[in-house]
Z-matrix of the N, CA and C atoms (Angstrom, degrees):
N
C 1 1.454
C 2 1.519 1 109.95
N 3 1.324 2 121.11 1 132.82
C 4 1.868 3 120.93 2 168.47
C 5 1.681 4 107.22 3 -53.79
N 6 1.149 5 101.93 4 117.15
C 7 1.321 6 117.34 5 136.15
C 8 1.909 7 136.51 6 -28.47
N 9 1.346 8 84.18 7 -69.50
C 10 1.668 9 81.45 8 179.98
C 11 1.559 10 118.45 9 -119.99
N 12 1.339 11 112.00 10 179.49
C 13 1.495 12 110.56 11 -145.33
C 14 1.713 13 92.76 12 -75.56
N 15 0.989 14 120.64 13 -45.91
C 16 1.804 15 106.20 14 -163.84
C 17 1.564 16 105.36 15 -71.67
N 18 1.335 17 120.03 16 -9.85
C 19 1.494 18 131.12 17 159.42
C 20 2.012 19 110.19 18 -46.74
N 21 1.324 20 77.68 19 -61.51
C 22 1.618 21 97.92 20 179.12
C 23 1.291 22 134.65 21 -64.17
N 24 1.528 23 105.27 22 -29.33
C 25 1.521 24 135.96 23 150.48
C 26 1.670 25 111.51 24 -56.06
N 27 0.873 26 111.45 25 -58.48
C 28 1.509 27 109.81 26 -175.91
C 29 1.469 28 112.20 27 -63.29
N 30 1.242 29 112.89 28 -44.48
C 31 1.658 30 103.93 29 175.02
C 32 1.392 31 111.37 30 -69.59
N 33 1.177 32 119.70 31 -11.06
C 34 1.717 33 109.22 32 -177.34
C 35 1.555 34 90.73 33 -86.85
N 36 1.168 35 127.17 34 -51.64
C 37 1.453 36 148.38 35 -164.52
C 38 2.348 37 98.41 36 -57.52
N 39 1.302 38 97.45 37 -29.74
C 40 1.348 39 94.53 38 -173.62
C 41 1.503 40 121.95 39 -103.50
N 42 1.766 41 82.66 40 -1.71
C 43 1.683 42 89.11 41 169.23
C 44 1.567 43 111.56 42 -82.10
N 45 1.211 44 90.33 43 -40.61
C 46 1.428 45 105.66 44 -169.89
C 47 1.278 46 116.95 45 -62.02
N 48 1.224 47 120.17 46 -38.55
C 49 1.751 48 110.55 47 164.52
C 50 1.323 49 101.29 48 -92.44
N 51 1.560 50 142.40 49 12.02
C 52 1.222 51 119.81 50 160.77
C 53 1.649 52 106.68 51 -59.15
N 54 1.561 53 114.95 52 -50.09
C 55 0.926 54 125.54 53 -162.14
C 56 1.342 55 107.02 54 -73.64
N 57 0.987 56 143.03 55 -45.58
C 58 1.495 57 147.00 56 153.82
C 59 1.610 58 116.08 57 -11.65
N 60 1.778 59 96.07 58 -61.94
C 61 1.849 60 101.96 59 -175.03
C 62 1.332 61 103.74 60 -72.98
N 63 1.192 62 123.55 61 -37.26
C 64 1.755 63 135.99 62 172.90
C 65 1.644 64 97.01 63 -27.05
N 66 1.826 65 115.13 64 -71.07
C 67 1.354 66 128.71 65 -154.25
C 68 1.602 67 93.46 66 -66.81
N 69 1.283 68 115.40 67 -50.78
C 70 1.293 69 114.55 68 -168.31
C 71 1.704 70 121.20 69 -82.44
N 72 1.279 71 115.68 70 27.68
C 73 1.015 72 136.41 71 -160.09
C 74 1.431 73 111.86 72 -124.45
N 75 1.491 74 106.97 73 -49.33
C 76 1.144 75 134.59 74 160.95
C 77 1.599 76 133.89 75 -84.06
N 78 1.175 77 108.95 76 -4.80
C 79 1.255 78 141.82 77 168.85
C 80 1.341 79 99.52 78 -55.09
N 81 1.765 80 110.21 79 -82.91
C 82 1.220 81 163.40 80 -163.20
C 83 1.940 82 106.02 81 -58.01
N 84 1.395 83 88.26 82 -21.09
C 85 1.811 84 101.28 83 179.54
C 86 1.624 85 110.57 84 -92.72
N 87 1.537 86 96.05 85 -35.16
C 88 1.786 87 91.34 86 -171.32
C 89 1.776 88 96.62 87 -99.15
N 90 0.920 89 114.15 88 -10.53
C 91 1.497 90 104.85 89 161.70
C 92 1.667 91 105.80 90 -69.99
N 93 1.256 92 131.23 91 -78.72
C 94 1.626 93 125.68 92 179.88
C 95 1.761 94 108.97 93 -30.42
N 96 1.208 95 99.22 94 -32.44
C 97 1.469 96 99.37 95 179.29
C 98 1.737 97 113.33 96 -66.64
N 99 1.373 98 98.79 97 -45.73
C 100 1.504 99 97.09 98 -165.12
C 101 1.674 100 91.12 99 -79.23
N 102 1.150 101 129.88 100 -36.46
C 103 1.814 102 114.43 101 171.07
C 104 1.500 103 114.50 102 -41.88
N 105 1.198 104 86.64 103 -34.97
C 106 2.075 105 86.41 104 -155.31
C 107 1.158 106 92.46 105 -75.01
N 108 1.402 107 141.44 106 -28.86
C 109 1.825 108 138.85 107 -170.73
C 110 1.246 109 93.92 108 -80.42
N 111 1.123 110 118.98 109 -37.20
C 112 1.869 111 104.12 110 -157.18
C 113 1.517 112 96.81 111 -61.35
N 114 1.443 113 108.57 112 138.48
C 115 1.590 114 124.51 113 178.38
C 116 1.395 115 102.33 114 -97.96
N 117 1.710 116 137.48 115 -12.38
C 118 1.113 117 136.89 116 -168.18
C 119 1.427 118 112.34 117 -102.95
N 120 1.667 119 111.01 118 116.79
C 121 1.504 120 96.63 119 -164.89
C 122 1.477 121 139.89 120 -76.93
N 123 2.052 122 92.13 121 -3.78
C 124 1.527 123 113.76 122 -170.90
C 125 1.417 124 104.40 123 -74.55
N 126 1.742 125 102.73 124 -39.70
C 127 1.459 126 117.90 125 177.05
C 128 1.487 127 141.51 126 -49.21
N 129 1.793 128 80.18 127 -37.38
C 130 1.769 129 107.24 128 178.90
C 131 1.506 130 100.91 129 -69.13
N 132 1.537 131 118.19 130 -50.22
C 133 1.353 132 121.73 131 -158.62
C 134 1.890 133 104.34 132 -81.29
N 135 1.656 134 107.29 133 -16.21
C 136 1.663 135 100.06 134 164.14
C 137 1.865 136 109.55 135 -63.03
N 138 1.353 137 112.00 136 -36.08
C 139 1.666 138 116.40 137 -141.78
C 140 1.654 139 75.19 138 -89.30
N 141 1.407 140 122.22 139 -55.50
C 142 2.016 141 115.16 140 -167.20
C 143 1.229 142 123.36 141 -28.77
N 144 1.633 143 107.95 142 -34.12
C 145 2.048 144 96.29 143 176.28
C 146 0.856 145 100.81 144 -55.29
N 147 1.465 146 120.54 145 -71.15
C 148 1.397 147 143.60 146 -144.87
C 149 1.861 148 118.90 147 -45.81
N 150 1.453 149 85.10 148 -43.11
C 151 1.424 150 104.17 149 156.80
C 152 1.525 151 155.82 150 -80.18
N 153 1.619 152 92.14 151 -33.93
C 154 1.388 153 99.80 152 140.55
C 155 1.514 154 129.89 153 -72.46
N 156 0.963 155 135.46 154 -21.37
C 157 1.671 156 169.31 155 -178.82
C 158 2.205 157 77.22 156 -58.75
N 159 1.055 158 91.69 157 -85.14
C 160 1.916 159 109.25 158 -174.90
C 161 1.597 160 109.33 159 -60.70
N 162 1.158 161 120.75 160 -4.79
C 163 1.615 162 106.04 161 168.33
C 164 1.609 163 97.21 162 -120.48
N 165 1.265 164 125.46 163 11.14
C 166 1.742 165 119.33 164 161.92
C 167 1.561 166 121.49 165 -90.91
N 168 1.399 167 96.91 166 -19.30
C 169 1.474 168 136.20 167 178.00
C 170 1.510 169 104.69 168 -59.64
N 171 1.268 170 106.32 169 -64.04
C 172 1.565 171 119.12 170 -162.83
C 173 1.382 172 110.69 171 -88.22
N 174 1.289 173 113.46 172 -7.74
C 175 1.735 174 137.66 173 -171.96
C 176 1.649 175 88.51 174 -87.98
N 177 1.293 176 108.07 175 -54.37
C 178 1.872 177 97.18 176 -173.87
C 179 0.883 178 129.39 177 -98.97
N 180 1.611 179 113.86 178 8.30
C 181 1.907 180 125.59 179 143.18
C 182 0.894 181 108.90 180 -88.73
N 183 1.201 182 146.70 181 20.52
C 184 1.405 183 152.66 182 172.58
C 185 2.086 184 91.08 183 42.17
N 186 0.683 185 99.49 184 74.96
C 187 1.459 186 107.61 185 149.98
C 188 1.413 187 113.57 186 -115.17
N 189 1.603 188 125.56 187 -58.91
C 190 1.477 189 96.57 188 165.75
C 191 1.759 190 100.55 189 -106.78
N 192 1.555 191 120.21 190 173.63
C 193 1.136 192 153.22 191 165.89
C 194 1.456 193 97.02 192 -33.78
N 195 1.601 194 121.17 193 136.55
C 196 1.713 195 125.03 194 156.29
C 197 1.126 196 118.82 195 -77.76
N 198 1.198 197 118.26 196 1.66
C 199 1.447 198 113.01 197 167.27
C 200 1.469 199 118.18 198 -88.65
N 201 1.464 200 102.61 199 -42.70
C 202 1.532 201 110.56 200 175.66
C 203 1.125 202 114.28 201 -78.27
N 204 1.046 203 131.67 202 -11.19
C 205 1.951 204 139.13 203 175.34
C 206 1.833 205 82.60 204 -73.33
N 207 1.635 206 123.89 205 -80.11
C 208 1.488 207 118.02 206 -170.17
C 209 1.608 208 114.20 207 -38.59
N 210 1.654 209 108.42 208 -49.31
C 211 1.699 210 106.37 209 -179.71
C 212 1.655 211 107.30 210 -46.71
N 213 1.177 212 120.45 211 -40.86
C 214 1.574 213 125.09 212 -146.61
C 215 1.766 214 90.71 213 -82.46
N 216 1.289 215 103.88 214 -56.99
C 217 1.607 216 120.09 215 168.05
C 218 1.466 217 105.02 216 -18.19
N 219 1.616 218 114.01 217 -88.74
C 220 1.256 219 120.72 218 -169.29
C 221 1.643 220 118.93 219 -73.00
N 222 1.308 221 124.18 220 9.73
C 223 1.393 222 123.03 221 -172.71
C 224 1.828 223 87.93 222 -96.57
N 225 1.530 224 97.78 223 -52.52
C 226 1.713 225 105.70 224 173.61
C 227 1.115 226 115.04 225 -23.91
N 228 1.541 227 106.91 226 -89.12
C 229 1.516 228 133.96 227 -177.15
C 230 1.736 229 98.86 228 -42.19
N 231 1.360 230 126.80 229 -55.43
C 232 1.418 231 100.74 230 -179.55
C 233 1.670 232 126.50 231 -58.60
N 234 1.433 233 97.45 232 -28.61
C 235 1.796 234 103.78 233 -168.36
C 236 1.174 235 99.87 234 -62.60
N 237 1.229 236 126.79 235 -59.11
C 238 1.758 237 129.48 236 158.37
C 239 1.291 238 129.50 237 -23.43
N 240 1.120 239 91.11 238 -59.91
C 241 1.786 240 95.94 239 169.77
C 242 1.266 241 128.60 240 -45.86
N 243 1.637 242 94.68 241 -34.45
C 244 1.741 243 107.72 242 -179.55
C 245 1.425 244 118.17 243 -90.41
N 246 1.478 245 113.18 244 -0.09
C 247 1.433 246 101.19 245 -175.34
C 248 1.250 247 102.27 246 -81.33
């Protein structure tokens, strides 16, 4: 157990954005999800900022990886392309 108070601070402090990147993490999952279903391509290409917009986001809080924010990027943008 911590000893002293900013010890004690930090674990409250590290839950609390655990849970934060958790939401926004998961956020960020059922959005790619709802792109990848849409069969309509005008539709797909309204929702793609928005979504790329939210995985550049999470790329520069380092919640996820910049590499996997770019993979996710360009797999997007192609599936779109192809509808």
């Amino acid at each position: 157990m911590a000893n002293h108070k900013s010890a004690l601070k930090r674990i409250r402090r590290n839950e609390a954005v655990r849970l934060r990147n958790r939401y926004q993490h998961k956020t960020m999952r059922n959005a790619l999800k709802n792109i990848r279903a849409e069969k309509d391509k005008s539709a797909a290409e309204a929702l793609l900022p928005s979504v790329v917009s939210m995985i550049d986001r999470l790329a520069k809080r380092n919640i996820i990886h910049n590499n996997k924010a770019a993979n996710l990027k360009s797999k997007l943008t192609k599936q779109v392309a192809a509808l």
